[in-house]
N, C-alpha and C positions, 0 to 999 in steps of 0.2 A: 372422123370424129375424135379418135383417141388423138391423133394429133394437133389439130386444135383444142382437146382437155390440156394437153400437156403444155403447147403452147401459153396456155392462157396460165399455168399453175406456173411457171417460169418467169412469167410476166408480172405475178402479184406476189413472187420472192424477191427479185431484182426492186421490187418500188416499195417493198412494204419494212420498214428494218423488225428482226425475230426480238426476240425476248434477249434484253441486255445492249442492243443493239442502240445506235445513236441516231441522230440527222446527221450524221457525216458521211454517212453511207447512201443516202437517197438520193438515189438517180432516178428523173423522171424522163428521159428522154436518149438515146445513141443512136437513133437514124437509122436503126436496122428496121427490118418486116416492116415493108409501106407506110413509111412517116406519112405520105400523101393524104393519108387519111385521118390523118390527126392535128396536121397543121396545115394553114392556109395562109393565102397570102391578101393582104388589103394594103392600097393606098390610097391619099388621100382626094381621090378620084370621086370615092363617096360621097364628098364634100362640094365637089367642083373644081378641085387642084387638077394638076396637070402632071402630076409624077408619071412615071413609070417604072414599070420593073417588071422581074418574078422568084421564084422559088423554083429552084430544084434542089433535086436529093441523088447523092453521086455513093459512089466506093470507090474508093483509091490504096491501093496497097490493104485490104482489108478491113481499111476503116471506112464506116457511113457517115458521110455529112450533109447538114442542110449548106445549100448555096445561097446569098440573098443579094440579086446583083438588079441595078439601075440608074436613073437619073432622078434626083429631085430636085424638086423647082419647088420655092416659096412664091412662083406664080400663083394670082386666081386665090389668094387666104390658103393656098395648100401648104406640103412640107415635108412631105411622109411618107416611105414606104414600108412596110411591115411584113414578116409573117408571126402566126401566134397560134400558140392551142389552149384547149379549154382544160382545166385540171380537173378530174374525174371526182380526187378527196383533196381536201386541203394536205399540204404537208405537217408532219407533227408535232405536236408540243415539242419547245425546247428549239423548234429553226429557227438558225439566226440570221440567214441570208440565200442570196443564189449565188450558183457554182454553173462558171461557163468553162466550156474549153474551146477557143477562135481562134481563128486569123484571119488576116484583112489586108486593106491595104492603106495603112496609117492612119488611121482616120479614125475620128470619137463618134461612137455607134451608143447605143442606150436599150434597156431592159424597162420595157412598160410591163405592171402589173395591175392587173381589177381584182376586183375585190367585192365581197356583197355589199360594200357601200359605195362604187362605182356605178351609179344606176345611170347617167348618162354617156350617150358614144365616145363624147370628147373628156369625160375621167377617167385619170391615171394616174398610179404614182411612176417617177424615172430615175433609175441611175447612169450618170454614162458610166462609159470605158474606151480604151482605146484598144485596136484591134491591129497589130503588127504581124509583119509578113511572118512569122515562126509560128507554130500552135503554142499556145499559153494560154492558163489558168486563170480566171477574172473569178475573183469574189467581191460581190457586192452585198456589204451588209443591209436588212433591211429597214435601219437606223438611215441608211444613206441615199434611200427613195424617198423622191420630194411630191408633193399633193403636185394636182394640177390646176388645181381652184382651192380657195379659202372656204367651200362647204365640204370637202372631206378632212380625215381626221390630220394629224401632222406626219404620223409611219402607218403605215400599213399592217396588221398583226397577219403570221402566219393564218391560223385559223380560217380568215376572211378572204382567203387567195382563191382565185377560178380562173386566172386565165393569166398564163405569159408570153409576153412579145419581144421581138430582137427587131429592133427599130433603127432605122436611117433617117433622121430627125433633122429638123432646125433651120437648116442652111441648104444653096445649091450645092450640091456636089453627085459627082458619081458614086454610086456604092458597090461595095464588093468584101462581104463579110462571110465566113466561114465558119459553121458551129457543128462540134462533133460529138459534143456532152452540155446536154444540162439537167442540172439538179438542187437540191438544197443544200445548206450547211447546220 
């Protein structure tokens, strides 16, 4: 018990920034202690596409990452393979964006986020990015997330966030994305 107290008092210093402190500091996510439980993985199978994939969660040299490897097909209306988690609290006044750390294998991947005004399956706002074979930093401001229909707003405000996905979008191709930090800015 004392070490699940402790855990958990670890857990809401690391996401929570103290007094004085910024959104530059907020990390919501580094793949330690059973990400499996927090993210999951959809494609657009839900739909009746024909993707495939999965998610795993690795260590490598002491670092945790999520994996997100498959094939998508724009067969059948699909396009899509995802994993995503649900945000517990919105991040705080004053973010201005998300903060990834990936690699991949060259290829333009995208950051879906909902929002309490996302009330259908298929709304979201998206950024891409591109994910090269080294670990590198992707900021995407959230000025640079586009609606996904003409009934949500034009940006997405922090406040309104509940859920972030790392998405393999659009086109056929194979995926193979590696994320080992995310957070806000």
């Amino acid at each position: 018990m004392m070490k699940r107290t402790f855990l958990a008092l670890a857990v809401m210093l690391a996401i929570s920034p103290g007094p004085g402190a910024t959104a530059e500091k907020l990390m919501i996510e580094t793949f330690d202690d059973r990400p499996e439980t927090r993210w999951r993985f959809i494609a657009d199978t839900v739909m009746g596409g024909v993707s495939t994939g999965e998610v795993d969660f690795r260590t490598e040299n002491g670092i945790s990452y999520a994996r997100l490897t498959g094939s998508v097909s724009t067969e059948n209306n699909g396009g899509f393979i995802q994993f995503r988690t649900t945000l517990g609290t919105p991040p705080p006044d004053g973010t201005e964006g998300v903060r990834l750390s990936v690699r991949g294998n060259s290829q333009r991947y995208f950051v879906h986020l909902r929002t309490t005004g996302t009330l259908l399956p298929w709304q979201y706002y998206q950024a891409g990015f591109e994910a090269g074979a080294e670990w590198a930093e992707v900021r995407l401001p959230l000025a640079a997330f586009e609606p996904s229909g003409w009934l949500l707003a034009d940006t997405p405000g922090a406040a309104s966030l509940t859920s972030i996905g790392i998405v393999a979008f659009g086109r056929d191709h194979e995926a193979e994305i590696e994320v080992r930090e995310v957070g806000f800015y």
